[in-house]
C-alpha positions as CSV (number, residue, x, y, z in Angstrom):
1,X,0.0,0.0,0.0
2,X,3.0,2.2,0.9
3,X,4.3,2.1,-2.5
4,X,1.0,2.6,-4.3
5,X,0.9,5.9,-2.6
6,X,4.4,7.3,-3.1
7,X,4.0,6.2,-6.7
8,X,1.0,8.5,-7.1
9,X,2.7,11.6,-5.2
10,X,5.7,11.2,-7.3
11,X,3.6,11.1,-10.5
12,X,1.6,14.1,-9.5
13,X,5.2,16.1,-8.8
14,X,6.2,15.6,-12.4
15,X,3.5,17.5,-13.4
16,X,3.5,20.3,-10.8
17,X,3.9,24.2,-11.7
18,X,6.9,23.8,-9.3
19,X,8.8,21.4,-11.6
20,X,9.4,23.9,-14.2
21,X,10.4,26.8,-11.3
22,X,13.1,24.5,-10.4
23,X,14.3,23.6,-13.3
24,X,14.5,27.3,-14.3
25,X,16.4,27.9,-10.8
26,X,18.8,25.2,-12.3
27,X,18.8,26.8,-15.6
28,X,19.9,30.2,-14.2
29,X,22.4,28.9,-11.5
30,X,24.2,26.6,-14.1
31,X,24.7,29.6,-16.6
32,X,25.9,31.8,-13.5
33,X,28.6,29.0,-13.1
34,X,29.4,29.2,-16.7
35,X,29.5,33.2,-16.8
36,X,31.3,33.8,-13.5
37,X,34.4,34.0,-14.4
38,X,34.5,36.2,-17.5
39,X,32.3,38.0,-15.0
40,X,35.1,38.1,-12.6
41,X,38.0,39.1,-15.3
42,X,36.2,42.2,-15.8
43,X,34.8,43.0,-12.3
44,X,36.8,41.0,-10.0
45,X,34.8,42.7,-6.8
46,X,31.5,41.2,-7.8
47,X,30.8,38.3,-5.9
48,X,29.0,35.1,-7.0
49,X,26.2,35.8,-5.3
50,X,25.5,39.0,-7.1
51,X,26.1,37.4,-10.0
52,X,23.8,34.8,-9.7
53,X,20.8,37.2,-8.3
54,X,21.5,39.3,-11.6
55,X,21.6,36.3,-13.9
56,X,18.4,35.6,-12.5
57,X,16.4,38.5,-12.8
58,X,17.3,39.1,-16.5
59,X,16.2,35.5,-16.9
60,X,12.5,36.1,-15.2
61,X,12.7,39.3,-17.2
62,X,13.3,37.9,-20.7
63,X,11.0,35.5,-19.8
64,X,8.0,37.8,-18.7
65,X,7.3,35.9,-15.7
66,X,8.0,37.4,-12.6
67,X,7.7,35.0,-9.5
68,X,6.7,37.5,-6.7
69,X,4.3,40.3,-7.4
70,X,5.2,43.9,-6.9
């Protein structure tokens, strides 16, 4: 019975609105990796959080979607 259950929650999570929110949080921290250091070279104070946080709002804003109202 145990398994029938986690079977059907697991199956319902591939399909969630959350799924895709995560895998753009993926998205954008992976191409922060990638972009950090030419970032760095030519603004070696910036740190990677900044980085990231900017990576990520130019990606919610090319996309149109913002995830918190203002």
């Amino acid at each position: 019975m145990k398994t029938s259950k986690s079977r059907a929650r697991s199956s319902t999570l591939a399909h969630s609105p959350d799924k895709s929110d995560f895998r753009r949080e993926v998205q954008d921290f992976m191409m922060a990796m990638n972009s950090y250091p030419d970032k760095v070279a030519r603004d070696p104070g910036v740190s990677f959080q900044r980085h990231l946080f900017n990576v990520m709002g130019a990606s919610r804003r090319s996309s149109g979607r913002r995830k918190y109202p203002r």
